[in-house]
DOTI-971156 format. One record per residue: residue number from 1; y, z, x of N, C-alpha, C, CB in turn. Coordinates in steps of 0.2 Angstrom, whole numbers, plus 5000, padded with zeros to 4 digits. Last residue first. Glycine has a CB too. Example, Ala and Ser with C-alpha at 12.3 -4.5 7.8 and 13.67 -1.06 7.14 Angstrom:
2
{node 2; {4989; 5035; 5064}; {4995; 5036; 5068}; {5000; 5039; 5064}; {4997; 5029; 5070}}
{node 1; {4972; 5039; 5066}; {4978; 5039; 5062}; {4984; 5039; 5066}; {4978; 5045; 5057}}
***
This chain:
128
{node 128; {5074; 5001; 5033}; {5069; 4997; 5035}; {5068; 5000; 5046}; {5072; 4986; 5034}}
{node 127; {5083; 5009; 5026}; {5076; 5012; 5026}; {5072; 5007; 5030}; {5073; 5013; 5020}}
{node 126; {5094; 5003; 5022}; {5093; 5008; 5028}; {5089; 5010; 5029}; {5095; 5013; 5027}}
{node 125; {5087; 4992; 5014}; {5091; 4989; 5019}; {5090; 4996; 5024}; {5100; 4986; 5017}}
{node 124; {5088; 5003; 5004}; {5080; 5000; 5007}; {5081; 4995; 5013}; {5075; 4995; 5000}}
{node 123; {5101; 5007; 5001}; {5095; 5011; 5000}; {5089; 5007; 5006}; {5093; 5011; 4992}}
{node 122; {5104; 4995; 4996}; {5107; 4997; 5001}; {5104; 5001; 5004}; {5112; 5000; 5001}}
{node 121; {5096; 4993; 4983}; {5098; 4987; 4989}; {5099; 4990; 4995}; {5104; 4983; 4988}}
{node 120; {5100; 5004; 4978}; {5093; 5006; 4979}; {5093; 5000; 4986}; {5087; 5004; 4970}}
{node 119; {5117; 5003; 4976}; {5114; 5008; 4978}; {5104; 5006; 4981}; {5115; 5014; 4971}}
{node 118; {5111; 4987; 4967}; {5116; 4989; 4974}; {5115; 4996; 4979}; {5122; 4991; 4972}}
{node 117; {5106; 4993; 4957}; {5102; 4989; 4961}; {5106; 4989; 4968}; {5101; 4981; 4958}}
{node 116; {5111; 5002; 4946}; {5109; 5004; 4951}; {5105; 4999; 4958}; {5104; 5010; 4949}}
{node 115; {5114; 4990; 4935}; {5119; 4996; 4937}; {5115; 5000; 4943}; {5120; 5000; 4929}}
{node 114; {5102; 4981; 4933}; {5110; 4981; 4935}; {5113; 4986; 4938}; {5114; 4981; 4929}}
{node 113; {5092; 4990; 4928}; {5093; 4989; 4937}; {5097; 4985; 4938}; {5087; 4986; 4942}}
{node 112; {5096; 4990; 4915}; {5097; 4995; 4918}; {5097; 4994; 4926}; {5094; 4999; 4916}}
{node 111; {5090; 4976; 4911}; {5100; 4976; 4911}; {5100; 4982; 4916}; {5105; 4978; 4902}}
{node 110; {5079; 4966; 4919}; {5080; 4972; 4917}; {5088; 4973; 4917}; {5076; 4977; 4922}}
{node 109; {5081; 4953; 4923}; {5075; 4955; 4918}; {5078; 4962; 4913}; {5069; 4958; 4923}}
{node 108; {5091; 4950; 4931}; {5090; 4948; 4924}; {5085; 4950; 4921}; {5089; 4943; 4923}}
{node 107; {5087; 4960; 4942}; {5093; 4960; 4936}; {5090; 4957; 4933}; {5100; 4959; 4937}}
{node 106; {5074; 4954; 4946}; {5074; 4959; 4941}; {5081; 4962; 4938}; {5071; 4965; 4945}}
{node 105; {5078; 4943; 4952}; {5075; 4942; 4946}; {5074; 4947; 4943}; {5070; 4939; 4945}}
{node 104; {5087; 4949; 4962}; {5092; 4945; 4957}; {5085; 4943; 4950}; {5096; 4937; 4963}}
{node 103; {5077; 4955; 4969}; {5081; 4958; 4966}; {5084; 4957; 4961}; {5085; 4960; 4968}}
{node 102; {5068; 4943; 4974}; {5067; 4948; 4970}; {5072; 4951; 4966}; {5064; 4951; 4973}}
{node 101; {5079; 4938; 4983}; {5077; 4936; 4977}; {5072; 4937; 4972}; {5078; 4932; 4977}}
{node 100; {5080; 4950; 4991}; {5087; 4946; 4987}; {5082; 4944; 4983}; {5094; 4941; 4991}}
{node 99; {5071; 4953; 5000}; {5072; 4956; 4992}; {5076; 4953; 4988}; {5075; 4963; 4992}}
{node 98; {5062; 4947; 5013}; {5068; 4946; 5011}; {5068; 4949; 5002}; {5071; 4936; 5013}}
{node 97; {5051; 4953; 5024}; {5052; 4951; 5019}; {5060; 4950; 5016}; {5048; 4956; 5016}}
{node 96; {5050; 4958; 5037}; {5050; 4951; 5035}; {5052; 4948; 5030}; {5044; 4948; 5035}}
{node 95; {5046; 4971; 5036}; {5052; 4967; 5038}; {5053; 4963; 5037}; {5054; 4967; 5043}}
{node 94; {5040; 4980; 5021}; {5039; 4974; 5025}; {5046; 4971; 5027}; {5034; 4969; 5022}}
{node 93; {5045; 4986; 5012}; {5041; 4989; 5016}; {5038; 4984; 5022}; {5037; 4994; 5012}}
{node 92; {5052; 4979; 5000}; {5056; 4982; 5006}; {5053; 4987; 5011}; {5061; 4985; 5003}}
{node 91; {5040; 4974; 4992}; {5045; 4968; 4999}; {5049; 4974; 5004}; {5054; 4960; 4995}}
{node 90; {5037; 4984; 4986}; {5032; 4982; 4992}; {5036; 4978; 4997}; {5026; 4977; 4990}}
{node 89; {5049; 4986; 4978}; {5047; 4990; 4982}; {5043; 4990; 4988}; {5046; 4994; 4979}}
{node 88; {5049; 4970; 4971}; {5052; 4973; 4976}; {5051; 4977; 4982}; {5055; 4975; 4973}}
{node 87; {5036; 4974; 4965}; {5035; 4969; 4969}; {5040; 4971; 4975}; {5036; 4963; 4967}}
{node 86; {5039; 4983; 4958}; {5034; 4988; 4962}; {5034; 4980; 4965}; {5025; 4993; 4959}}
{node 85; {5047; 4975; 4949}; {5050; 4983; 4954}; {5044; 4983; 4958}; {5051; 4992; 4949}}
{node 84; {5040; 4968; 4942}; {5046; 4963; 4947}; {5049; 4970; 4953}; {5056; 4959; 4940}}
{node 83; {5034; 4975; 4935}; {5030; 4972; 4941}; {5036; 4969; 4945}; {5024; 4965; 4937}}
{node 82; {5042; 4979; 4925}; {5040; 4983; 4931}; {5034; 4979; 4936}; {5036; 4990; 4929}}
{node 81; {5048; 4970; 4920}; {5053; 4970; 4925}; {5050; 4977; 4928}; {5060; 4970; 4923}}
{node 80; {5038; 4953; 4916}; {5039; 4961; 4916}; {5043; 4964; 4922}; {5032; 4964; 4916}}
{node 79; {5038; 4943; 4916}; {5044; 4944; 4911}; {5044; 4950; 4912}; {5044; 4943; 4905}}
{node 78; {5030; 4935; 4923}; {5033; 4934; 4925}; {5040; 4938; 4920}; {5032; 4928; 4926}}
{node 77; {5012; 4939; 4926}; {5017; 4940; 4922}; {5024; 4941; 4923}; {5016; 4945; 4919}}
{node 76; {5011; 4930; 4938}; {5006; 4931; 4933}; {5010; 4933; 4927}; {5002; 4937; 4936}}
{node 75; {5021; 4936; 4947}; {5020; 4929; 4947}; {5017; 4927; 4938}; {5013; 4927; 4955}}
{node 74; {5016; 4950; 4949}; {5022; 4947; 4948}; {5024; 4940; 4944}; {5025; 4947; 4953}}
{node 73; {5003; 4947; 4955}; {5005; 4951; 4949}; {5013; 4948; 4946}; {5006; 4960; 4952}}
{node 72; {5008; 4941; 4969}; {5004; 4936; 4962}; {5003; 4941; 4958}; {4996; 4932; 4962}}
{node 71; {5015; 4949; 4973}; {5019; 4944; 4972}; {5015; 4942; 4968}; {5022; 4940; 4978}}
{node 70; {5005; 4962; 4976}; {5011; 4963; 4970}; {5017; 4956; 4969}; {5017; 4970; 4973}}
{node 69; {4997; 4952; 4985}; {4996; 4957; 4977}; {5001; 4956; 4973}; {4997; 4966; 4978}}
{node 68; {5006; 4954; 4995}; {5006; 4945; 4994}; {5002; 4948; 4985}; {4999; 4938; 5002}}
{node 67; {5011; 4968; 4998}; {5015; 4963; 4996}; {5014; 4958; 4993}; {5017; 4961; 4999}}
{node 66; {4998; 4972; 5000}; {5000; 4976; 4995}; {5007; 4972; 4993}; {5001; 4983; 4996}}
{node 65; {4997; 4966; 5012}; {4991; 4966; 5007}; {4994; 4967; 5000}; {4986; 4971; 5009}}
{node 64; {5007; 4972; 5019}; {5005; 4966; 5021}; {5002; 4963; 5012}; {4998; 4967; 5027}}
{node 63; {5000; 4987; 5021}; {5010; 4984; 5018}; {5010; 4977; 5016}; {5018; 4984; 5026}}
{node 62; {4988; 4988; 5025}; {4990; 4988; 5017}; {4997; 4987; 5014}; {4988; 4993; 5014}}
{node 61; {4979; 4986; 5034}; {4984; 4981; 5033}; {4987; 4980; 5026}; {4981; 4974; 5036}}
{node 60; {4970; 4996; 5032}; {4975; 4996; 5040}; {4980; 4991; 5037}; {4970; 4992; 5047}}
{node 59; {4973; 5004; 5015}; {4972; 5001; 5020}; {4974; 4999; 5026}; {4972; 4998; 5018}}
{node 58; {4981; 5011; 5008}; {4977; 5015; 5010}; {4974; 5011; 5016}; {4972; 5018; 5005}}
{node 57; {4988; 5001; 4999}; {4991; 5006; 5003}; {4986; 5008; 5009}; {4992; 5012; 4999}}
{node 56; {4980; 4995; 4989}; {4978; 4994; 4996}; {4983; 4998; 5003}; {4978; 4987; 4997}}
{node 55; {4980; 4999; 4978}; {4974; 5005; 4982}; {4975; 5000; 4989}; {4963; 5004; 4978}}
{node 54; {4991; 4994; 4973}; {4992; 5000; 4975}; {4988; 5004; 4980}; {4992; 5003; 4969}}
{node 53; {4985; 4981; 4973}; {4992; 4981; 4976}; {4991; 4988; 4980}; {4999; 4982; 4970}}
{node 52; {4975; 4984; 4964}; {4972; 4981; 4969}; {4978; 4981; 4975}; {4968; 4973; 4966}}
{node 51; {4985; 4986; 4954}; {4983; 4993; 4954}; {4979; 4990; 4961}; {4978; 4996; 4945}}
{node 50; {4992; 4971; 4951}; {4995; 4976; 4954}; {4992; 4983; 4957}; {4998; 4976; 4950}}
{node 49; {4978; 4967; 4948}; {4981; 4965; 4952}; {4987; 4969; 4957}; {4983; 4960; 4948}}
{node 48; {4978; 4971; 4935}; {4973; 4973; 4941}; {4976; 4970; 4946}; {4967; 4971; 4940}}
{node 47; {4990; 4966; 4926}; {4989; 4973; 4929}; {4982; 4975; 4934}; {4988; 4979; 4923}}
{node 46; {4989; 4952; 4929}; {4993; 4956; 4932}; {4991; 4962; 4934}; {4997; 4955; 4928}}
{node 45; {4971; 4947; 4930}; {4979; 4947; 4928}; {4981; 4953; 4932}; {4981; 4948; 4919}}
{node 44; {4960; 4945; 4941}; {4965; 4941; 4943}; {4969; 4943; 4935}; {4962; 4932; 4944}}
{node 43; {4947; 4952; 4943}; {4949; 4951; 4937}; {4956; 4944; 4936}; {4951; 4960; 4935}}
{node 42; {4947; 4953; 4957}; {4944; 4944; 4953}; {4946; 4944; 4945}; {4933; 4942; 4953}}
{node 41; {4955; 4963; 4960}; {4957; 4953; 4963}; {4953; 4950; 4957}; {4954; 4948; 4973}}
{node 40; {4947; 4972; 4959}; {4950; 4970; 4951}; {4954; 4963; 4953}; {4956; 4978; 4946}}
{node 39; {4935; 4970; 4966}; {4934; 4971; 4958}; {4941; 4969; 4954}; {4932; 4978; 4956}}
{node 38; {4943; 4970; 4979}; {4937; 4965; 4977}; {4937; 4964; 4969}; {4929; 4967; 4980}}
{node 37; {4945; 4985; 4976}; {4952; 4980; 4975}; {4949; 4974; 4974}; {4958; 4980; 4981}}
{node 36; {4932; 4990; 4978}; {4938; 4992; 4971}; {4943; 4986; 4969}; {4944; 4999; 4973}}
{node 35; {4930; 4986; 4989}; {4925; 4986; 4986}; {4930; 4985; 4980}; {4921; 4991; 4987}}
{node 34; {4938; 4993; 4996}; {4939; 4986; 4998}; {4935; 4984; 4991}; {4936; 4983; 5006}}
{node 33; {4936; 5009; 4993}; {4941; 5006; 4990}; {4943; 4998; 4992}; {4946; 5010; 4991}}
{node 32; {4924; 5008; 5000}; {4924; 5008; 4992}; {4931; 5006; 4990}; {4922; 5014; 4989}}
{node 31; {4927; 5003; 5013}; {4923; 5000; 5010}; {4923; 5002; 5002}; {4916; 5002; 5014}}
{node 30; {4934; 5015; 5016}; {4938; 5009; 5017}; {4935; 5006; 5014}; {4938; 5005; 5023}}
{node 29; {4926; 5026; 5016}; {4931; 5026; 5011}; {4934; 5018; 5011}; {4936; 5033; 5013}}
{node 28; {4918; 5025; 5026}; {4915; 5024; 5018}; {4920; 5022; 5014}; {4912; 5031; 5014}}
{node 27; {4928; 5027; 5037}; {4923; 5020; 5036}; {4920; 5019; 5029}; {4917; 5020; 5042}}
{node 26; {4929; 5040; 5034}; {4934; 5034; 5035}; {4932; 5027; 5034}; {4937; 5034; 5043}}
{node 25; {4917; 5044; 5036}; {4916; 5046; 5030}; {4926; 5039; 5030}; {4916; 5058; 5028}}
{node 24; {4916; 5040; 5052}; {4911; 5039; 5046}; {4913; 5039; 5041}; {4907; 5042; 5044}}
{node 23; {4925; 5048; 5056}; {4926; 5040; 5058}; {4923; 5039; 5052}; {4922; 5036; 5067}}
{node 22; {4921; 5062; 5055}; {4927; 5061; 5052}; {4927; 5053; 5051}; {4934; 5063; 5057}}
{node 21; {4908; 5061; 5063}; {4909; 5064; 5056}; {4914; 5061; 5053}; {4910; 5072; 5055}}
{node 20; {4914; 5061; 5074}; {4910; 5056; 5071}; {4910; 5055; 5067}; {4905; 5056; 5071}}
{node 19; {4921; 5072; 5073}; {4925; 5063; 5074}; {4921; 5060; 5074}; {4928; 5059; 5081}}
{node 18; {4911; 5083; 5074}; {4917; 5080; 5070}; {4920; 5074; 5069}; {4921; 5082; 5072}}
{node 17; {4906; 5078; 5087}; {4902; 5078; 5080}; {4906; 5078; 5075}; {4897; 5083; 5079}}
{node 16; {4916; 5083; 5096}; {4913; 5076; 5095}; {4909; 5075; 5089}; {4910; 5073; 5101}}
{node 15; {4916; 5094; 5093}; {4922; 5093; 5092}; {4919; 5084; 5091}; {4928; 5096; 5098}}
{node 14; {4902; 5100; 5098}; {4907; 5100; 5090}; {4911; 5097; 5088}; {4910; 5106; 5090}}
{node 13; {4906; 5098; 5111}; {4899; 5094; 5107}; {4900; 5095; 5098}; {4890; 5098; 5109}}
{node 12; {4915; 5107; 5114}; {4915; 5102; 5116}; {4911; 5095; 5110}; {4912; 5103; 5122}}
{node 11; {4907; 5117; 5110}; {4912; 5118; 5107}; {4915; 5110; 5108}; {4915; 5124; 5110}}
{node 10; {4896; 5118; 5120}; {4896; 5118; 5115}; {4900; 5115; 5110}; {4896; 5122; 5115}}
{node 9; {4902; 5118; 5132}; {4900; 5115; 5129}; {4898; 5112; 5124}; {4898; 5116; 5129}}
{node 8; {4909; 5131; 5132}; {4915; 5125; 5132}; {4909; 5118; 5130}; {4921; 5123; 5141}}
{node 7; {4898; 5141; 5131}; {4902; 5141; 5126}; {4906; 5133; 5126}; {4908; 5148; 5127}}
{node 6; {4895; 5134; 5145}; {4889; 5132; 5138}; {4893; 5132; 5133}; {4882; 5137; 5135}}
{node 5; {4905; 5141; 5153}; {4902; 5134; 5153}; {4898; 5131; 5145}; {4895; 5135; 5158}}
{node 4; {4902; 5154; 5148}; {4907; 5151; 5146}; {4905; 5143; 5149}; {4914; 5155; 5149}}
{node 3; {4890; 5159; 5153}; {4891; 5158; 5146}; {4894; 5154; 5144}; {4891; 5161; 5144}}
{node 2; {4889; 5160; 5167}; {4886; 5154; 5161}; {4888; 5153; 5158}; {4882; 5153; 5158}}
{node 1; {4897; 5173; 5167}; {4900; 5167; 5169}; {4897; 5161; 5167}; {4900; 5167; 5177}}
***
């Protein structure tokens, strides 16, 4: 009959050493990749900028982060119609965000997101 006490003990004390374990290695990982994106913000063009966009996914406040990113990538190089996408795609993961006039600068960028911008528009309106 001790035994099982100690066993749930045990097992107990495991489980919290785990989540220690787990919070920790969470906490490293936050720091290198803040660390990463620090590195390529100060590079400040486009393509770091955007890739500093991407690694902040991972972040607590990376819909946020990865928006105002992917608007000064965008900003930066103003002709490219994949920066004008992965901007879009960040606006439509934030409510706040309004896409129309993103979208309307990536039609003119791009002839082909003519023809499917409506579908993808609609698309990400359903998805908010």
């Amino acid at each position: 009959m001790r035994r099982l006490p100690a066993a749930i003990l045990v097992v107990g004390l495991l489980a919290v050493f785990a989540a220690s374990c787990a919070s920790h290695h969470a906490e490293q990982y936050d720091k290198r990749v803040a660390r990463a994106m620090a590195a390529l913000i100060s590079a400040g063009d486009a393509d770091s900028l955007a890739a500093a966009g991407l690694l902040g996914n991972w972040l607590k406040d990376g819909e946020a982060r990865r928006l105002e990113l992917m608007a000064r990538a965008s900003e930066e190089a103003p002709g490219r119609p994949d920066l004008a996408w992965l901007h879009l795609q960040s606006c439509t993961q934030v409510k706040s965000c309004d896409p129309e006039s993103i979208a309307r600068r990536l039609r003119a960028l791009d002839p082909i997101f003519q023809r499917y911008s409506v579908v993808l528009e609609r698309i990400a309106r359903a998805t908010r």
